[in-house]
C-alpha positions in Angstrom: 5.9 -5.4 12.7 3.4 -2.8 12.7 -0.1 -4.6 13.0 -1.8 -2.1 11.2 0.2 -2.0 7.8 -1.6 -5.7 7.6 -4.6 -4.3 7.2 -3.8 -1.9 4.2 -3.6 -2.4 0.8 -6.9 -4.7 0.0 -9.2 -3.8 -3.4 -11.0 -0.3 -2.8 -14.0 -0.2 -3.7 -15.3 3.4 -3.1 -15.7 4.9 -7.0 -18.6 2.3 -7.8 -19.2 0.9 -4.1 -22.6 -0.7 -4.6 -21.2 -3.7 -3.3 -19.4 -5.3 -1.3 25.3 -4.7 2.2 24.2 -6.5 2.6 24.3 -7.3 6.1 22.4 -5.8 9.8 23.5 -2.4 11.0 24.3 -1.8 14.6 23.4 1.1 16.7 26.7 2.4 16.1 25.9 2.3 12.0 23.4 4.9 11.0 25.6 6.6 8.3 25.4 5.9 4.6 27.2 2.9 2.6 28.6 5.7 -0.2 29.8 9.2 2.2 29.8 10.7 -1.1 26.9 10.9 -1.8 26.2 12.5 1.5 28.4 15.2 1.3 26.9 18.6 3.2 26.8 20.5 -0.4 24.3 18.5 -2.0 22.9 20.5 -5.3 25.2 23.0 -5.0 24.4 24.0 -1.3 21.6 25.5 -0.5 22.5 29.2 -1.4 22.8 27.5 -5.0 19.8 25.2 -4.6 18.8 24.0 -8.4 15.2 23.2 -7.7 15.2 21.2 -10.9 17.5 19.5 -9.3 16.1 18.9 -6.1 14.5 15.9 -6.0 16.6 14.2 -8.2 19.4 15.2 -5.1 17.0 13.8 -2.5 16.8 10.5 -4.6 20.5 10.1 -4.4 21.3 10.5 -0.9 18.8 7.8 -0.1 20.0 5.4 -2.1 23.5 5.9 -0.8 21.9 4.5 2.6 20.6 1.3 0.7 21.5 -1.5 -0.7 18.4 -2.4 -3.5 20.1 -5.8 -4.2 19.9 -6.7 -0.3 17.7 -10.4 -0.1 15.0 -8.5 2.7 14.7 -5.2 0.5 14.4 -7.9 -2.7 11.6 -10.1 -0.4 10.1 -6.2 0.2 9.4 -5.5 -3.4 8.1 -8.7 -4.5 5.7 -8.5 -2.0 4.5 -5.3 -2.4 4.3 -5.8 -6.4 3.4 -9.0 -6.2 -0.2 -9.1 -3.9 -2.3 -6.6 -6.1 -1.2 -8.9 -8.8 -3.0 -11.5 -6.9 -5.8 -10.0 -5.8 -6.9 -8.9 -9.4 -6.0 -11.6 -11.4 -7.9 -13.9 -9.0 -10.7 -12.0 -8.6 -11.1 -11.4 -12.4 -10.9 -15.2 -13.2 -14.0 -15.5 -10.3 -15.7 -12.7 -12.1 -15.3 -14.6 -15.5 -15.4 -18.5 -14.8 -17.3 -18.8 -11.4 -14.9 -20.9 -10.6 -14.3 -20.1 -6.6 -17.8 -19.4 -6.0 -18.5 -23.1 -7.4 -15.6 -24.6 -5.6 -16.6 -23.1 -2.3 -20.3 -23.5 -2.8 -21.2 -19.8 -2.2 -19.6 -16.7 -3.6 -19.6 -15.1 0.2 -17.9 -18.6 1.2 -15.4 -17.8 -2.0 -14.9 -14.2 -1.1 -14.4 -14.7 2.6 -11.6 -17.4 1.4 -10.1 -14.9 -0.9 -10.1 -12.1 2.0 -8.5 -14.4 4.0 -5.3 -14.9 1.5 -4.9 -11.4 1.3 -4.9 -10.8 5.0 -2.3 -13.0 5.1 -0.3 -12.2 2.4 -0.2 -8.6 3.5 1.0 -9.4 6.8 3.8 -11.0 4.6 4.3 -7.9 3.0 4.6 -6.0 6.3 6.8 -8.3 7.8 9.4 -7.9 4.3 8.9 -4.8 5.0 10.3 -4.3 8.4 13.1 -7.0 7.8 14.2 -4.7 5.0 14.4 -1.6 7.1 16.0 -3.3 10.1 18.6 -5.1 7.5 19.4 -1.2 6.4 21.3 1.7 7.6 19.2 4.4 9.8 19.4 8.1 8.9 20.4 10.5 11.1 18.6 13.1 10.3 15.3 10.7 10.6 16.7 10.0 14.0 15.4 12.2 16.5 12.3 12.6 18.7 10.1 15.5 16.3 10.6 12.6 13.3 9.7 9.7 15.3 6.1 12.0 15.9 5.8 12.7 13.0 5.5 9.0 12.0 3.5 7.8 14.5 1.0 10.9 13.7 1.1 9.6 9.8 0.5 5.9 11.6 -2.4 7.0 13.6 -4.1 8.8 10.7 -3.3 5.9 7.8 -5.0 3.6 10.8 -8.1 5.4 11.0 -8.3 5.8 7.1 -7.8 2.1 6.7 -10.1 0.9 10.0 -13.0 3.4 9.2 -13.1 2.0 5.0 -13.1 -1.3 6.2 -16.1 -0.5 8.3 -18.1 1.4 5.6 -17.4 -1.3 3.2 -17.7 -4.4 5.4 -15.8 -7.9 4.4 -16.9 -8.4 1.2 -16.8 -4.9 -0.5 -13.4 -4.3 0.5 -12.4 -7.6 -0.5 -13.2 -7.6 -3.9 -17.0 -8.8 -3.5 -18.2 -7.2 -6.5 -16.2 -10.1 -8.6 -18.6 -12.1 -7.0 -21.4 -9.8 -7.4 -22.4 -9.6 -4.2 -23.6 -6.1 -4.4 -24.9 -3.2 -2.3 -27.9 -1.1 -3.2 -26.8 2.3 -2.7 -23.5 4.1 -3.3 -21.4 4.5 0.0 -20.7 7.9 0.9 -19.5 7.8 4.0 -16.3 8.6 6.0 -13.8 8.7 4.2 -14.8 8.3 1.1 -16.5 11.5 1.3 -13.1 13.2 2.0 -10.5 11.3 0.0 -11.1 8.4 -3.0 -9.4 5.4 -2.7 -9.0 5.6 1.2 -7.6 2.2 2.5 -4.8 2.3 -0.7 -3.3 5.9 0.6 -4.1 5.0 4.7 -2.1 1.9 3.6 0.8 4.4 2.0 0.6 6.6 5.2 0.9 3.3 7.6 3.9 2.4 5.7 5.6 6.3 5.6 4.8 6.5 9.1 6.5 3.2 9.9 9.5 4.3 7.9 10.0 7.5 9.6 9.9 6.3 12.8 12.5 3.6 12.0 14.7 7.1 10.4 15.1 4.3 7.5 15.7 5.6 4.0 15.0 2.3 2.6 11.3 2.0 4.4 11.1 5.1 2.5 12.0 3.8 -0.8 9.7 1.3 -0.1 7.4 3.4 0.5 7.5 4.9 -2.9 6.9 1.7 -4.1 4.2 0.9 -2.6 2.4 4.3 -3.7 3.5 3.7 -7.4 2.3 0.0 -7.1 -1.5 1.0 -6.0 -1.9 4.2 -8.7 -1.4 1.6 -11.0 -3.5 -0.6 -9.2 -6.4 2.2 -8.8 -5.6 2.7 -13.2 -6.6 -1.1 -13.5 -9.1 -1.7 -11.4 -11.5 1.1 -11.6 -12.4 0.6 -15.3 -13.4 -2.6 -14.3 -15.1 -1.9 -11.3 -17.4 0.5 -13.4 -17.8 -2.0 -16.1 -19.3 -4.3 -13.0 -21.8 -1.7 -12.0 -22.7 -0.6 -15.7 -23.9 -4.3 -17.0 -26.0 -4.6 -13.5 -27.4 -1.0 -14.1 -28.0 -2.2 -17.5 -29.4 -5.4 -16.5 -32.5 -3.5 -13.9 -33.1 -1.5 -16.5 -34.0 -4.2 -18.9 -35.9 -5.9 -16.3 -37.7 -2.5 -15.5 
């Protein structure tokens, strides 16, 4: 498992950061489960290339390689739907009810403990995640020296994206703090966020590419996509809420003001 793709996917907290089949393949197996849909003339060939078509062709020859009711590549997308879920849900019953931060004593104590889950349940996540890759064919056009590169390039750089917004935000703002208003006094501005919004979601989605390529595994890829459409919705849920956060306390100074 890749120790980084643990780190990845926690809240982000940059737009209104004031706070803080069914069975193993062998060596020997890297072709697909359905040769059909691998066949060399895929959309027509490429003198004939459809490029309405295209993706849709892409699509295909990747699922012939997996098997989506396979119990890892199951375990895979529970996981991956399943801990923003989690995270949200919990934090918005703190945010409402007070009810960690009163358990706990402390809402740092309560947001540390709720930090600590998610670590743990996306080292879970990561470890589906490699399960379901190893449990699936390899590509063979993934295969090769220039792909497995390419993935540990996409590694490195979803590693520093992930690493460096964990440092801006510290603990607490990239684990949800502003449910438990702990809150910063300024807006952080800093690498990345001052290159790319949302930074630790899509250095999360380039971890888990980059792990997928260098394992040549169309499902990891697959996975991949879900975990990309799992955090847009994510970002679409959260950040409303987030900027309801900061709009009561901006409208709370200004009544005390």
């Amino acid at each position: 498992m890749g120790p980084v793709l643990a780190v990845g996917g926690f809240r982000e907290a940059r737009t209104w950061s004031l706070q803080g089949g069914p069975r193993p393949m062998g060596p020997g197996r890297a072709g697909p489960m359905r040769s059909s849909v691998a066949a060399p003339d895929c959309c027509g060939g490429l003198g004939n290339l459809d490029f309405r078509k295209a993706d849709l062709c892409v699509m295909t020859r990747l699922l012939g390689y997996v098997d989506p009711s396979e119990p890892h590549f199951v375990a895979a997308v529970l996981t991956i739907a399943f801990n923003p879920l989690f995270w949200n849900v919990v934090a918005r019953w703190e945010h409402k009810t007070r009810k960690l931060s009163g358990a706990f004593g402390s809402p740092h104590l309560a947001c540390c403990t709720l930090g600590g889950a998610i670590l743990l349940l996306n080292v879970l996540r990561s470890h589906c995640f490699t399960q379901a890759m190893l449990s699936q064919p390899r590509m063979q056009s993934l295969d090769n020296p220039l792909a497995y590169r390419m993935g540990l390039a996409l590694l490195g750089v979803g590693g520093v994206f992930v690493l460096s917004s964990f440092l801006a935000l510290g603990f607490t703002g990239t684990f949800l703090g502003n449910h438990f208003r702990i809150l910063k006094e300024t807006r952080v501005t800093t690498f990345p966020f001052s290159v790319l919004d949302n930074p630790m979601y899509w250095g999360s989605t380039a971890n888990y590419l980059g792990w997928a390529i260098m394992h040549a595994s169309p499902a990891g890829l697959l996975l991949t996509t879900v975990v990309a459409l799992t955090y847009t919705v994510a970002i679409l849920y959260e950040e409303p809420f987030t900027a309801e956060i900061y709009q009561q306390k901006a409208s709370q100074a200004h009544k005390r003001s």
